[in-house]
C-alpha positions as CSV (number, residue, x, y, z in Angstrom):
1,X,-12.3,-9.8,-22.4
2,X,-10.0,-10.6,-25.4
3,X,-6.9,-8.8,-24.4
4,X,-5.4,-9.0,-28.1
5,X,-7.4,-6.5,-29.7
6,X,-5.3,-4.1,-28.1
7,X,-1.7,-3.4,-29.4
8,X,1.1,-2.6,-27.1
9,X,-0.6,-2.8,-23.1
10,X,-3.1,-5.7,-22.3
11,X,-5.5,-5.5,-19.3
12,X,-6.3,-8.1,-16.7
13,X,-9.3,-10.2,-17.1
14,X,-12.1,-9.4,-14.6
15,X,-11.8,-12.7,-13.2
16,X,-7.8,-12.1,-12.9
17,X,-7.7,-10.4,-9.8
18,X,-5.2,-12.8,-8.3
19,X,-2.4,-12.0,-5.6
20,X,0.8,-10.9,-6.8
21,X,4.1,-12.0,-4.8
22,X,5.2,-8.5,-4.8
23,X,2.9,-6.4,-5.5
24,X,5.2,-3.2,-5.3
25,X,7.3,-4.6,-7.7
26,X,4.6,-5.2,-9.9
27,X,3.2,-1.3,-9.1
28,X,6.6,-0.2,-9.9
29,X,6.9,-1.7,-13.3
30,X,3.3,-0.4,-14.1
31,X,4.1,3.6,-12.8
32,X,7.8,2.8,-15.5
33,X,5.5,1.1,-18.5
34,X,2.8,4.1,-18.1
35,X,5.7,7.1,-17.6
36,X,7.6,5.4,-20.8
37,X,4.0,5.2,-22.8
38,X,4.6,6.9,-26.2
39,X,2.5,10.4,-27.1
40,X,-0.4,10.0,-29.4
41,X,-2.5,12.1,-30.7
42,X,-5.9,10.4,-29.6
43,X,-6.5,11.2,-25.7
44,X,-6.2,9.0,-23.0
45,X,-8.8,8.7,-20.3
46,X,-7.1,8.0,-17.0
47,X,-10.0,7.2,-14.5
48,X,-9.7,6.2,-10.6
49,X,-12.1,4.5,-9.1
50,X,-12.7,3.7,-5.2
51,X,-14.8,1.1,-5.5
52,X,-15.8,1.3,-1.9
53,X,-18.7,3.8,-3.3
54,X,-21.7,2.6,-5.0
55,X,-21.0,1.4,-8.8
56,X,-23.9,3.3,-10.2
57,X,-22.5,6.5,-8.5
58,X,-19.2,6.2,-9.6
59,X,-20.9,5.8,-13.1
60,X,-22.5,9.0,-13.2
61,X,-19.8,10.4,-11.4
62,X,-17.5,9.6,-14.2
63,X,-20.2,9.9,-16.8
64,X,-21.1,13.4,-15.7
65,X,-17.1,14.1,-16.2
66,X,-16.9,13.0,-19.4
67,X,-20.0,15.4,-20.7
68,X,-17.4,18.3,-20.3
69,X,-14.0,17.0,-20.6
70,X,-15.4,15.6,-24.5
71,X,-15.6,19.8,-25.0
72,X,-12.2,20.5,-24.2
73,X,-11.1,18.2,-27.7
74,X,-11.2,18.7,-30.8
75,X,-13.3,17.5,-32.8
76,X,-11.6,15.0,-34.8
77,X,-10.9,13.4,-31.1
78,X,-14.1,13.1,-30.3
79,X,-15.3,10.0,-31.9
80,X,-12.1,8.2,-30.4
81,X,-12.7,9.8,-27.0
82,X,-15.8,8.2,-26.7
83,X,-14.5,4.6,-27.2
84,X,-12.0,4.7,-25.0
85,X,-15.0,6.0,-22.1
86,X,-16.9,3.5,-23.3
87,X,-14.5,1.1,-22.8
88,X,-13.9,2.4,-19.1
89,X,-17.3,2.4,-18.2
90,X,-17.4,-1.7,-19.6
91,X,-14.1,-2.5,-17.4
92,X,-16.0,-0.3,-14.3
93,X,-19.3,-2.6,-14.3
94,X,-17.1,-5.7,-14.2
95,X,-17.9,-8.0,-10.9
96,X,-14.8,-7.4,-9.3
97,X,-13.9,-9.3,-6.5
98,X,-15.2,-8.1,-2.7
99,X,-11.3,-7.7,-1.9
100,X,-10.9,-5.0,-4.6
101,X,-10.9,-1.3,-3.0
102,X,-9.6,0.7,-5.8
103,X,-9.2,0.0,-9.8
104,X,-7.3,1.9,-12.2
105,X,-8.1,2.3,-15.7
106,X,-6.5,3.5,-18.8
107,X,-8.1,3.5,-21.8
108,X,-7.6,5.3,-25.2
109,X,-8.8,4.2,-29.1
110,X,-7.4,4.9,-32.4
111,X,-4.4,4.3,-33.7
112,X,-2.7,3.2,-31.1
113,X,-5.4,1.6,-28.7
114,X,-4.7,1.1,-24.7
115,X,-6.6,-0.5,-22.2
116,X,-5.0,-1.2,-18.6
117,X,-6.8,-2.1,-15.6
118,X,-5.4,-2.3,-12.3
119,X,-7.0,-3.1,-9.3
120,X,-6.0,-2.9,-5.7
121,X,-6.9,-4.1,-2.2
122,X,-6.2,-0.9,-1.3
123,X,-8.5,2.4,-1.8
124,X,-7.8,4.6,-4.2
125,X,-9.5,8.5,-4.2
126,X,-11.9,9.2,-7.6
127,X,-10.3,10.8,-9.9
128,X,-10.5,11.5,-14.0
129,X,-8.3,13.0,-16.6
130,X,-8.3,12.8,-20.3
131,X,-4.7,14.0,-22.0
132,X,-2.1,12.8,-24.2
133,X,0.0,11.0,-21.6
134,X,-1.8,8.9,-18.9
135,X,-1.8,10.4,-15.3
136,X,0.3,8.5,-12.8
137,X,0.4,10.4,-9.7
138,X,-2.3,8.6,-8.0
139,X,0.0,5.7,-8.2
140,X,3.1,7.2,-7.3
141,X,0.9,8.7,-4.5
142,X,-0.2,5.1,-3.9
143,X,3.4,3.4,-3.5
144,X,4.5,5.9,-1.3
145,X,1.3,5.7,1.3
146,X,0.6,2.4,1.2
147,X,4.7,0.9,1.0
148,X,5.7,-2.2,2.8
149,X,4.7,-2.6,6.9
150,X,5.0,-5.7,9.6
151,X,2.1,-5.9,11.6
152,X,3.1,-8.9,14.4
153,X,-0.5,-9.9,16.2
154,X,0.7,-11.6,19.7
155,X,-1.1,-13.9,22.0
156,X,0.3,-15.7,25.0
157,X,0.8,-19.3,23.2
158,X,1.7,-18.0,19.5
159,X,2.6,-14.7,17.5
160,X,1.3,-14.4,13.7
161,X,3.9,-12.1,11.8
162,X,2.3,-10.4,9.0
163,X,3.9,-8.6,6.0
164,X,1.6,-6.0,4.2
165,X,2.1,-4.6,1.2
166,X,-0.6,-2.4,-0.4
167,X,-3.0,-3.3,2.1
168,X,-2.4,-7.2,1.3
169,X,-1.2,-10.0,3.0
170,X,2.1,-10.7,1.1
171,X,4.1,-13.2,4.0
172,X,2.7,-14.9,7.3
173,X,5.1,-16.0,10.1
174,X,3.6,-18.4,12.7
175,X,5.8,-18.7,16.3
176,X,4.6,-21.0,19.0
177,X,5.4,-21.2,22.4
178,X,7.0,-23.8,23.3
179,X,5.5,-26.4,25.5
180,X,6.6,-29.2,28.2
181,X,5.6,-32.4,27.7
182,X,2.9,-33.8,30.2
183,X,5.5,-36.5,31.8
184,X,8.3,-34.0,32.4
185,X,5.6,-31.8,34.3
186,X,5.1,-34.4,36.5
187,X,8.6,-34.7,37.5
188,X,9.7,-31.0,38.1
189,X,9.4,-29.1,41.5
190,X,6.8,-26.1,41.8
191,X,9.6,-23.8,41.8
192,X,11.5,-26.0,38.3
193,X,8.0,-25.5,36.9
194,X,8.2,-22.0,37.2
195,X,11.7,-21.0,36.3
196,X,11.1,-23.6,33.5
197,X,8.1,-21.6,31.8
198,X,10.1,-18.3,32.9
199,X,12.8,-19.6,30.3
200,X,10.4,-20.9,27.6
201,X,8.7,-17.3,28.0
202,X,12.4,-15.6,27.2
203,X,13.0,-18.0,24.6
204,X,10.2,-17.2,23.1
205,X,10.2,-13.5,23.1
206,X,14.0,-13.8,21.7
207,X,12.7,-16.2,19.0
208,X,10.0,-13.1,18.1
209,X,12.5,-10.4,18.4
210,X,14.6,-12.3,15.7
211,X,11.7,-13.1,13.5
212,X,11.0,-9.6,13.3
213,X,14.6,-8.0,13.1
214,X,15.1,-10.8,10.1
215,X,11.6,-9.7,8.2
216,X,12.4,-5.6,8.5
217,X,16.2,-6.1,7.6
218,X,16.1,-8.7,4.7
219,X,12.5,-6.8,3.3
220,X,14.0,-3.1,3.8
221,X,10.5,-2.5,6.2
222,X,10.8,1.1,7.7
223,X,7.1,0.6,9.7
224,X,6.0,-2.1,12.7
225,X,2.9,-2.1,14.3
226,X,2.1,-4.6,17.4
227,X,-1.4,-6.2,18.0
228,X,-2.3,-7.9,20.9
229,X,-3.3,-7.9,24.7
230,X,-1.2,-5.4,26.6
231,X,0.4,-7.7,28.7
232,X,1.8,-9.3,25.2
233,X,2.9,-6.4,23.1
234,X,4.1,-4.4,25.9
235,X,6.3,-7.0,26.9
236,X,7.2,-7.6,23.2
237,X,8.1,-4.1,23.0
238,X,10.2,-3.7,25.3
239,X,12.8,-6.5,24.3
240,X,12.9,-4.6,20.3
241,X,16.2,-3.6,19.8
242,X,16.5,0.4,20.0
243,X,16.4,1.0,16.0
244,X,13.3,-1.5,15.7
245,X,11.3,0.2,18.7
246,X,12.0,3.5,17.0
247,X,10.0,2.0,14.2
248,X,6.9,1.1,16.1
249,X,4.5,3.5,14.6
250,X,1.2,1.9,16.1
251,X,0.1,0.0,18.6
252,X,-3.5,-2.2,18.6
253,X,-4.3,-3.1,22.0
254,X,-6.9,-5.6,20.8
255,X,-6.6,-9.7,21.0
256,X,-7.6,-11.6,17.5
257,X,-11.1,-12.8,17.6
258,X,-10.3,-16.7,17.1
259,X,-8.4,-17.2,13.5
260,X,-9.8,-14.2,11.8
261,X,-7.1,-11.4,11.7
262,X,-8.9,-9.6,9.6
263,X,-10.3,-6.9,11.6
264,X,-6.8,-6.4,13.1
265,X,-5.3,-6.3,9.8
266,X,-7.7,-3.6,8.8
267,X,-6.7,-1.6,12.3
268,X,-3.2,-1.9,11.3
269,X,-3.8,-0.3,7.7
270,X,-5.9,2.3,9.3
271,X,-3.1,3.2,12.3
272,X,-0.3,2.7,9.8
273,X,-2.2,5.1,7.1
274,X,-2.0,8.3,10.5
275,X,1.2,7.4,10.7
276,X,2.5,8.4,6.9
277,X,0.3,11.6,7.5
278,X,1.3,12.5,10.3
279,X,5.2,11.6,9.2
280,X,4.1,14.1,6.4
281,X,3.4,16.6,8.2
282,X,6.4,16.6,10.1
283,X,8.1,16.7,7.1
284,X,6.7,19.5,5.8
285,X,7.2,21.3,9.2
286,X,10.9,20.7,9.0
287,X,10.7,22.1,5.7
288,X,9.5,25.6,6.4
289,X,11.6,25.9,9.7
290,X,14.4,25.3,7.8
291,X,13.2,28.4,4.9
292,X,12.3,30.6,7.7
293,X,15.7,30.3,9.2
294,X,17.5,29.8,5.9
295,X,19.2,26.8,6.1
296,X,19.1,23.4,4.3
297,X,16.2,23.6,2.3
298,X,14.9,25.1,-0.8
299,X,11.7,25.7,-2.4
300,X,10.9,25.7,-6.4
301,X,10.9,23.1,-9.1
302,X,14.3,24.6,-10.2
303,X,15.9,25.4,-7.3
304,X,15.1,21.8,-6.2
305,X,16.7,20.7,-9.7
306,X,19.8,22.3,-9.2
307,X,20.1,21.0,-5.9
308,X,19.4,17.3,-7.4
309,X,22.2,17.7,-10.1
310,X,24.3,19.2,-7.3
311,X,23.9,15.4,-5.1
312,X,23.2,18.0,-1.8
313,X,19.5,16.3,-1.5
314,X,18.6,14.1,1.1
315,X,15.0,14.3,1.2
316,X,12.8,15.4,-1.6
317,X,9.3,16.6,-0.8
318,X,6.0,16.8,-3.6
319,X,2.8,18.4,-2.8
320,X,-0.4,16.9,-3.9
321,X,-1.5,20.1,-5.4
């Protein structure tokens, strides 16, 4: 697709759905470039799509969508309304790539023509809106679920150190286990032998441990999840210093199937996925213990704004609805 017929925002090519470095950072700058998107008087379409569903029902789903939103403009909207779905339902039937789970699209015509498409590895919930600003929740609702994780997949000779970042590999460590050459073997006691792979074993764990501690500290990762045999991750556990095992939010007892860590890395997105709801839910828990008993909370968008300008807010909490 020619991306400079369109003034201001370009969209990726179909055939663009490469990796990013950092993906958050790139989310980021795309929730600031849509919140900081000029008013116009033609609508905007803002269409989610979880591509996980069938393409032609997500067509009718979206087409069926469109029949009534196109009543709620006026007329003189219309005609623009209807190139800008058009032009969603063109990026929608793309061949995206099998890796894509969910794909955002804004689109609007006129005077000031948009069309963005983003897609993700990770799923995204079906959802359309048509207004004068595009709607960015879904994203910001994105960001926060799927943020930043280290799932570390252990096996007795090696441990692969994974960082995930909107349900993509974004970093892979790799630590082996050290081994004893075939001629020193030969020349240790049964009792050397032993101590010896006692030591390499420690060494080895300790070599882990700082992997990991490096990863979460230098990366600002708040979530860790452990994959493995029990007799490798419990071990592995144990040796976590206190405010790293506190951060253990999962735990996979499951060995890798070969080379393909694939099905462990979609376990991990699926544990680590419970874990945010059920962090949220505590959350929200806290919340209304602390309004029944009137003490550090309030509810309201401006008694929450006052507390904001006041700096007395630690935590802020948004409801989907």
């Amino acid at each position: 697709m020619d991306g400079t017929r369109y003034r201001g925002m370009v969209m990726k090519s179909k055939k663009q759905a490469t990796k990013s470095a950092n993906p958050m950072q790139q989310l980021r700058r795309h929730i600031s470039a849509l919140a900081n998107l000029p008013e116009s008087k033609e609508p905007l379409i803002s269409a989610y799509f979880d591509l996980r569903e069938d393409t032609q029902r997500l067509t009718h789903a979206f087409e069926s969508w469109s029949i009534s939103a196109k009543h709620t403009l006026p007329a003189p909207q219309r005609k623009w309304y209807d190139q800008a779905k058009s032009e969603v339902l063109m990026v929608l039937r793309q061949d995206w790539c099998g890796e894509t789970k969910g794909l955002a699209v804004f689109a609007r015509a006129g005077e000031h023509p948009l069309l963005m498409a983003l897609p993700f590895e990770a799923a995204l919930e079906t959802y359309f809106d048509v207004s004068p600003r595009p709607a960015i929740f879904p994203l910001v609702q994105l960001k926060d679920r799927f943020h930043r994780f280290v799932l570390v997949i252990r096996t007795e000779d090696t441990a692969r150190i994974l960082e995930l970042s909107l349900g993509m590999v974004t970093r892979e460590l790799l630590a082996r286990k050290p081994t004893m050459a075939s001629h020193l073997g030969r020349q240790l006691s049964r009792e050397h032998d032993h101590h010896r792979r006692e030591e390499d074993g420690r060494r080895f764990l300790r070599e882990q441990v700082q992997i990991i501690t490096n990863l979460m500290a230098h990366r600002g990762h708040n979530h860790l999840i452990l994959a493995g045999h029990p007799r490798h991750i419990v071990p592995l556990r144990e040796h976590l210093p206190t405010h790293l095992q506190c951060r253990v939010v999962g735990s996979l007892f499951h060995a890798p199937n070969g080379h393909d860590c694939t099905p462990l890395v979609d376990q991990a997105i699926d544990a680590f996925i419970r874990a945010e709801q059920e962090e949220s839910r505590n959350t929200v828990e806290r919340l209304h213990e602390q309004i029944r008993r009137r003490g550090l909370a309030v509810v309201g968008i401006h008694a929450c704004r006052d507390a904001i300008e006041l700096g007395a807010v630690s935590q802020l909490v948004s409801s989907e609805e």
